[in-house]
GUDO-163194 format. One record per residue (C-alpha): x, y, z; residue number from 1; residue in one letter. Coordinates in steps of 0.02 Angstrom, whole numbers, plus 50000, padded with zeros to 5 digits. Last residue first. Layout:
% GUDO-163194
> u,v,w,num,residuo
> X,Y,Z,NUM,A
...
This chain:
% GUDO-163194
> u,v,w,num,residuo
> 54813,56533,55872,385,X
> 54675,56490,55752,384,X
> 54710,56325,55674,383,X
> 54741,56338,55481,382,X
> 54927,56302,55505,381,X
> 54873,56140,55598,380,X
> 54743,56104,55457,379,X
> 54863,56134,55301,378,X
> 55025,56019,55399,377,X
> 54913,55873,55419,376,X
> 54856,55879,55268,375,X
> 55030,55882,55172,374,X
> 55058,55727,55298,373,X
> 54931,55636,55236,372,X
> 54966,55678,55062,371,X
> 55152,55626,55093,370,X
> 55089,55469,55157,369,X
> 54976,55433,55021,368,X
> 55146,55471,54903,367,X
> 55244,55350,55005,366,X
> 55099,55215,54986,365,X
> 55098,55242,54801,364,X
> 55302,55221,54769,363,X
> 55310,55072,54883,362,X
> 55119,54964,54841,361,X
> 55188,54927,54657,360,X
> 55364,54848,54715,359,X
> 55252,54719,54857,358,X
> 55085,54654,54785,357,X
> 55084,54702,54605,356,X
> 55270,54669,54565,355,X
> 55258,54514,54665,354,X
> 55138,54450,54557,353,X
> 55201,54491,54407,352,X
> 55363,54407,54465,351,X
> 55283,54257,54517,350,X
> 55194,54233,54362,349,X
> 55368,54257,54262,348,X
> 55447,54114,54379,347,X
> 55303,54016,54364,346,X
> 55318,54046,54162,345,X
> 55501,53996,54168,344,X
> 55482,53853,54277,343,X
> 55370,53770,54192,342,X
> 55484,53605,54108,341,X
> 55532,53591,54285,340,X
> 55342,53509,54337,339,X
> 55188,53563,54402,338,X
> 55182,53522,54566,337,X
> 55375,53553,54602,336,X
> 55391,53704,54506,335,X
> 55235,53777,54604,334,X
> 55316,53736,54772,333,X
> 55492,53804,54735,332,X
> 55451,53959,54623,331,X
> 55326,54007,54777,330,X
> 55454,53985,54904,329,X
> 55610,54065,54810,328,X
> 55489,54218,54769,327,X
> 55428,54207,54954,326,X
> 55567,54199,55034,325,X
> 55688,54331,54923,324,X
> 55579,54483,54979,323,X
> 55442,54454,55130,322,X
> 55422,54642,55086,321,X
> 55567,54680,55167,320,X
> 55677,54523,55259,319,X
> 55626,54416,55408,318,X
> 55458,54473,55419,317,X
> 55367,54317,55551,316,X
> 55231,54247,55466,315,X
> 55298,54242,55304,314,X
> 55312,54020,55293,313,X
> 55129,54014,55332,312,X
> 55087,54134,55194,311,X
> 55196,54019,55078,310,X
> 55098,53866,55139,309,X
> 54929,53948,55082,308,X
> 54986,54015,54905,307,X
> 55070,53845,54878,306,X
> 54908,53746,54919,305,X
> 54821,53891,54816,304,X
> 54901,53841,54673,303,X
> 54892,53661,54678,302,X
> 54692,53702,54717,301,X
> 54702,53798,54565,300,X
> 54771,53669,54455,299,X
> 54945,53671,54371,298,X
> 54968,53623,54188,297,X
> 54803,53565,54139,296,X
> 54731,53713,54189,295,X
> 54835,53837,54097,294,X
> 55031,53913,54128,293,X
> 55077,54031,54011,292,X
> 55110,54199,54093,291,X
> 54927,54244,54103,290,X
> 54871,54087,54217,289,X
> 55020,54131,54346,288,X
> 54979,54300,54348,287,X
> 54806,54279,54360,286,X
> 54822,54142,54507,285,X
> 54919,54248,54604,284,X
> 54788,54399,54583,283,X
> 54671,54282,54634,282,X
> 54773,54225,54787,281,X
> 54775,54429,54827,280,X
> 54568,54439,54796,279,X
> 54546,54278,54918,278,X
> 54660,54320,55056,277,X
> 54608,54501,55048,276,X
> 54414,54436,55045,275,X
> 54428,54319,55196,274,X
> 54518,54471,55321,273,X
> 54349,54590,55255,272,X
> 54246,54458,55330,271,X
> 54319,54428,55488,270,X
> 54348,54603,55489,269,X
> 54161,54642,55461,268,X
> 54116,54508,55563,267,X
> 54216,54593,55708,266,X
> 54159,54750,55697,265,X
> 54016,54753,55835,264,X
> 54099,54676,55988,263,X
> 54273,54761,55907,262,X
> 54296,54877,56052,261,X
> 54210,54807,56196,260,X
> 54269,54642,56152,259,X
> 54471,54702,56156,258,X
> 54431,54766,56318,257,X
> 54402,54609,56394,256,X
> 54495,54495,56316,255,X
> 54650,54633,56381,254,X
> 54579,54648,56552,253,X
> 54561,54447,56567,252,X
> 54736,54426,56504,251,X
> 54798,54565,56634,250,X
> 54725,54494,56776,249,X
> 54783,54304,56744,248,X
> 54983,54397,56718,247,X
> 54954,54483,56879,246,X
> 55096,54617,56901,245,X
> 55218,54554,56768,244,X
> 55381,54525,56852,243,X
> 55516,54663,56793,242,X
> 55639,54617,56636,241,X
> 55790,54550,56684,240,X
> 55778,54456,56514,239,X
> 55794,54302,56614,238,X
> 55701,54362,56726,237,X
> 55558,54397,56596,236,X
> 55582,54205,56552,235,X
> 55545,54160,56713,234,X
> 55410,54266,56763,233,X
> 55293,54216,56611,232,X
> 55339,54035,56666,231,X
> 55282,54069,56832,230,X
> 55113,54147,56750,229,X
> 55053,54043,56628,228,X
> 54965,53931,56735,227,X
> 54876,54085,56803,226,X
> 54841,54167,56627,225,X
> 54775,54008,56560,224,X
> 54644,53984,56721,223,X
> 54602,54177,56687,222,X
> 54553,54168,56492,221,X
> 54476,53977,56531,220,X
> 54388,54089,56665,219,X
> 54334,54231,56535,218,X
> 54267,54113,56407,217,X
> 54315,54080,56228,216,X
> 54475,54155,56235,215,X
> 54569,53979,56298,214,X
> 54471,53889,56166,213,X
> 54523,53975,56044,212,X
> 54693,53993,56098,211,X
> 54701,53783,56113,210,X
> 54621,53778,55912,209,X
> 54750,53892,55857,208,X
> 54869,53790,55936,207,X
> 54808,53618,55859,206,X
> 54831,53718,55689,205,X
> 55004,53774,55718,204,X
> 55043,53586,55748,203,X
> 54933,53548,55592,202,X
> 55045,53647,55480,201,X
> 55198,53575,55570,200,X
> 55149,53438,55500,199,X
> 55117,53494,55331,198,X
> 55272,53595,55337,197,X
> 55381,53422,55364,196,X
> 55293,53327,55247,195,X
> 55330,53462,55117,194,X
> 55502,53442,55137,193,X
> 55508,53238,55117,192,X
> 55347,53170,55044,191,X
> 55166,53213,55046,190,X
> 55076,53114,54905,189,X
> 54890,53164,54889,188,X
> 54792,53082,55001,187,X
> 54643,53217,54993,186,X
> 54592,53215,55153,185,X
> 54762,53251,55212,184,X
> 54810,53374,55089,183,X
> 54666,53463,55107,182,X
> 54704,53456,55300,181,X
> 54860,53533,55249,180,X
> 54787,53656,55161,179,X
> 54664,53715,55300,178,X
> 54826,53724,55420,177,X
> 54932,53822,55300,176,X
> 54764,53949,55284,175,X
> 54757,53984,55469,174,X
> 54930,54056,55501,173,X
> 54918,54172,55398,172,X
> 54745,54230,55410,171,X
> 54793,54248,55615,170,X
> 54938,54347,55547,169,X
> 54828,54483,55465,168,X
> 54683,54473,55580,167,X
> 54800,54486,55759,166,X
> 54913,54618,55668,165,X
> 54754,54726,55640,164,X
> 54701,54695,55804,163,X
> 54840,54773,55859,162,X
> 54818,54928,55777,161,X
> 54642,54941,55803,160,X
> 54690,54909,55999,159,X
> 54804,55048,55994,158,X
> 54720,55191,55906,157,X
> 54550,55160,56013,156,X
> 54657,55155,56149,155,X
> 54750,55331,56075,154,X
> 54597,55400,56048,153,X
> 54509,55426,55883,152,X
> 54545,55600,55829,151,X
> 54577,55576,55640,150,X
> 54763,55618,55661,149,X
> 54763,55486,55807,148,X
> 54720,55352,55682,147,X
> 54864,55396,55547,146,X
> 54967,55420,55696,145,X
> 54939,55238,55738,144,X
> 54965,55171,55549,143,X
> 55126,55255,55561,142,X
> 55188,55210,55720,141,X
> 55137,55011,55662,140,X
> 55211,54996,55477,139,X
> 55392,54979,55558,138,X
> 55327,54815,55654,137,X
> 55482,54704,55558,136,X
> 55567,54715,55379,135,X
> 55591,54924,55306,134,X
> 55555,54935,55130,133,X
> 55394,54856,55115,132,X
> 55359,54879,55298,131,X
> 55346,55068,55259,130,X
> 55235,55047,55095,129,X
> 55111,54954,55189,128,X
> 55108,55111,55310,127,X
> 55056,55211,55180,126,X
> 54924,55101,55088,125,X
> 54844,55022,55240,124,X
> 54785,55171,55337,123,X
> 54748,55272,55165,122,X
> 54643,55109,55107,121,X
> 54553,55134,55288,120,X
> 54525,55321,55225,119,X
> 54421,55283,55073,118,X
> 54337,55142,55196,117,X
> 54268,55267,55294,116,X
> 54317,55258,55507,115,X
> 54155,55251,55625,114,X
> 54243,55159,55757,113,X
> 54420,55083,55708,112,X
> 54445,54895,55669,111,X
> 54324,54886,55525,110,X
> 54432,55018,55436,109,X
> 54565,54904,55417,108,X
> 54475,54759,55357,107,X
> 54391,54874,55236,106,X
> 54544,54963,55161,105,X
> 54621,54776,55123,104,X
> 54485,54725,55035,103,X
> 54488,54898,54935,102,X
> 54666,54867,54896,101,X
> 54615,54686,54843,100,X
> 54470,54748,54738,99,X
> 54617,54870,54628,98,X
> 54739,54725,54605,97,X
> 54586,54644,54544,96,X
> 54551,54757,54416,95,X
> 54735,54779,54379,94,X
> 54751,54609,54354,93,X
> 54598,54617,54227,92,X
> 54683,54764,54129,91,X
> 54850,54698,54105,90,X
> 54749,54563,54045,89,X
> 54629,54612,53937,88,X
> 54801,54710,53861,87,X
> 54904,54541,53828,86,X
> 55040,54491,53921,85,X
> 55158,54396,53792,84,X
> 55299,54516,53852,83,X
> 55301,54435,54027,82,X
> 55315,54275,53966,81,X
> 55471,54318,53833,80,X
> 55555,54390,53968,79,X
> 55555,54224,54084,78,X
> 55584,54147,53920,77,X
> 55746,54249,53909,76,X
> 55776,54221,54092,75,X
> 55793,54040,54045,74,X
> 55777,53937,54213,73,X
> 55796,53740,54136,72,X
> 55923,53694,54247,71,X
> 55831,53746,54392,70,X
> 55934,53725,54582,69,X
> 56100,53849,54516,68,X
> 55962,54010,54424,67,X
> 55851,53974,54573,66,X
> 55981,54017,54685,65,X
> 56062,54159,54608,64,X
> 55877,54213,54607,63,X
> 55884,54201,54807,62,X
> 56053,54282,54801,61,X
> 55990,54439,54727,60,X
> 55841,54454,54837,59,X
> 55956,54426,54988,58,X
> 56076,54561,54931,57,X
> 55937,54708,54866,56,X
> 55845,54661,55049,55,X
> 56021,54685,55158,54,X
> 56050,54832,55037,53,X
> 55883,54893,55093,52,X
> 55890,54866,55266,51,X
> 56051,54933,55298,50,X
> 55986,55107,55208,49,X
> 55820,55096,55334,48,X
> 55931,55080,55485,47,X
> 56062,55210,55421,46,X
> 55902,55328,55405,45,X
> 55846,55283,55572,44,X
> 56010,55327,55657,43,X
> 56023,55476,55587,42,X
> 55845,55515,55617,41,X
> 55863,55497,55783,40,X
> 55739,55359,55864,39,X
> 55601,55380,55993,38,X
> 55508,55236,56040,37,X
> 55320,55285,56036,36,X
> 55238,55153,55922,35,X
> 55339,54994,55959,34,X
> 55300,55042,56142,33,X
> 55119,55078,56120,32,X
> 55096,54897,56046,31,X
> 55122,54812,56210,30,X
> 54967,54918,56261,29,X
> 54945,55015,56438,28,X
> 54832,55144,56312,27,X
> 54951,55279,56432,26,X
> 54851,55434,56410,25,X
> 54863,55622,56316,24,X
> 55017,55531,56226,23,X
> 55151,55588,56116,22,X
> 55218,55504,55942,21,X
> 55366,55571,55862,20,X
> 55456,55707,55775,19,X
> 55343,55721,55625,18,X
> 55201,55761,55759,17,X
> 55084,55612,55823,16,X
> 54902,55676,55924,15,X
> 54904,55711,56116,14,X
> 54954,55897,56097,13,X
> 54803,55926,55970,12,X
> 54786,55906,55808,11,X
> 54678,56007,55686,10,X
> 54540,55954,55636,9,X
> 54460,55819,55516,8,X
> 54642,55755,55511,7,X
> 54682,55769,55303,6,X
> 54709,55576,55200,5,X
> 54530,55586,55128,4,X
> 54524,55775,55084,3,X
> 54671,55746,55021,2,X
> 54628,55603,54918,1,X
């Protein structure tokens, strides 16, 4: 993996140091400021310590939760689930645990010109293991110096970066809309809450449809940008931020650079985006199937209902990891199709699952990172002076 994680030469004065992120050229990206702020380490490491006790607290109080809303929430038969695991099946989650990883490397190598797989996985492990631990765009600097290390350029850094975030939350907010249409078609009974996130479901999914549209062509890009524009204005002088220069321009310059680059990757990531939501909802599934719960009990396309919704609900990262949300969220939906009398082997599904997607991804994205960074440091004191 060293080999994999190293620069393929030594950095030069445009590529990100330990101390920050410097530029040969301005990419002109929104993404480029996220990536370059400078922060003192001081201040970052009382950041990242708030963070953590602010994840540790709501994570606590979401199972206090759980423990005062389920009656029947034993965490002795939580226990007893997990312990039932059998060795086929340790070994088939981690089998697919392993295929979603790779998922993920593909999507974010097909986002970067001529970048392996083996070192897309490094791209998604290390920074994964950032946001896991630190809420918000934290995984972005470090995904970005990952791609300047390998001299690609810092546009070809940028946009792979961004498109990266438009894949991951596009996926997000695509799968609540096919499941409510599901639920539609299906005329299963919608009542109350879930009412409520199935129509906002199809709101979101009426959007998506209006972007779609608007990207389709360069004029409906340009018509959109100039409607846009005094409201654009407004609310950035209400941030007394400065006017955007041409709001229509800069639409049309953004679609159109963003085709140039990903004009030939883009079914790959299309692609590669499908397989990570299928190989993590099959890791859901597993967990949930090897903790006690069969067929009968809860079906799949229950399951994948709540899988969908709860990736709706984690669009925005409010907490670490998505922590105390989604285990509240998923417990929640699941409990409710397939009854109270489950909730102990949902809520030991849930935690397998989570362990595997989120606690398991920390301590082996920080050690990718420190091979990266061990790789970094052997080229640039191998560079001839």
């Amino acid at each position: 993996m060293a080999d994999d994680a190293a620069p393929d030469e030594p950095p030069d004065a445009s590529a990100p140091t330990s101390e920050g992120v410097h530029f040969a050229a301005e990419p002109n990206e929104a993404v480029t400021d996220i990536v370059t702020e400078p922060v003192s380490r001081a201040k970052q490491t009382r950041r990242v310590v708030l963070r953590v006790l602010f994840t540790v607290v709501t994570l606590a109080a979401s199972f206090a939760l759980l423990a005062f809303v389920f009656d029947d929430l034993d965490w002795n038969g939580v226990v007893d689930a997990l312990r039932s695991l059998q060795d086929a099946e340790v070994l088939a989650l981690i089998s697919m645990w392993v295929l979603w990883i790779g998922a993920q490397g593909l999507l974010t190598a097909s986002l970067v010109p001529k970048l392996p797989v083996r070192r897309g996985v490094v791209a998604y492990l290390g920074p994964a293991a950032v946001t896991s631990i630190i809420p918000g765009p934290s995984d972005l600097p470090v995904r970005y110096q990952m791609f300047t290390s390998w001299n690609r350029t810092p546009t070809e850094a940028t946009l792979a970066v961004a498109a990266g975030g438009v894949f991951s939350i596009g996926i997000k907010l695509v799968l609540p809309v096919i499941a409510a249409i599901g639920l539609v078609i299906s005329g299963a009974s919608i009542d109350g809450t879930l009412r409520t996130i199935v129509m906002i479901a199809l709101v979101v999914g009426v959007g998506l449809a209006i972007v779609a549209i608007v990207l389709s062509r360069e004029s409906f890009t340009e018509r959109a940008g100039t409607v846009l524009s005094p409201v654009w204005a407004f609310v950035l002088r209400l941030l007394r931020r400065p006017d955007p220069l041409d709001l229509a321009e800069r639409l049309v310059a953004a679609r159109a650079n963003a085709l140039e680059i990903l004009r030939d990757r883009w079914p790959v990531a299309m692609w590669a985006t499908f397989l990570t939501s299928l190989t993590r909802f099959a890791l859901l599934l597993m967990a949930l199937r090897f903790t006690g719960l069969s067929d009968a009990d809860l079906a799949w396309p229950q399951a994948f209902v709540a899988f969908a919704l709860v990736q709706g609900l984690t669009v925005v990262p409010i907490t670490a990891g998505d922590a105390g949300l989604t285990e509240v969220a998923y417990i929640g939906l699941l409990t409710a199709a397939a009854g109270s009398q489950f909730v102990n082997e949902i809520t030991a599904g849930i935690l397998l699952f989570r362990l595997l997607t989120w606690i398991l991804i920390v301590p082996i994205g920080f050690a990718t990172i420190g091979v990266w960074r061990y790789g970094l440091r052997r080229q640039t004191s191998a560079a001839p002076v």
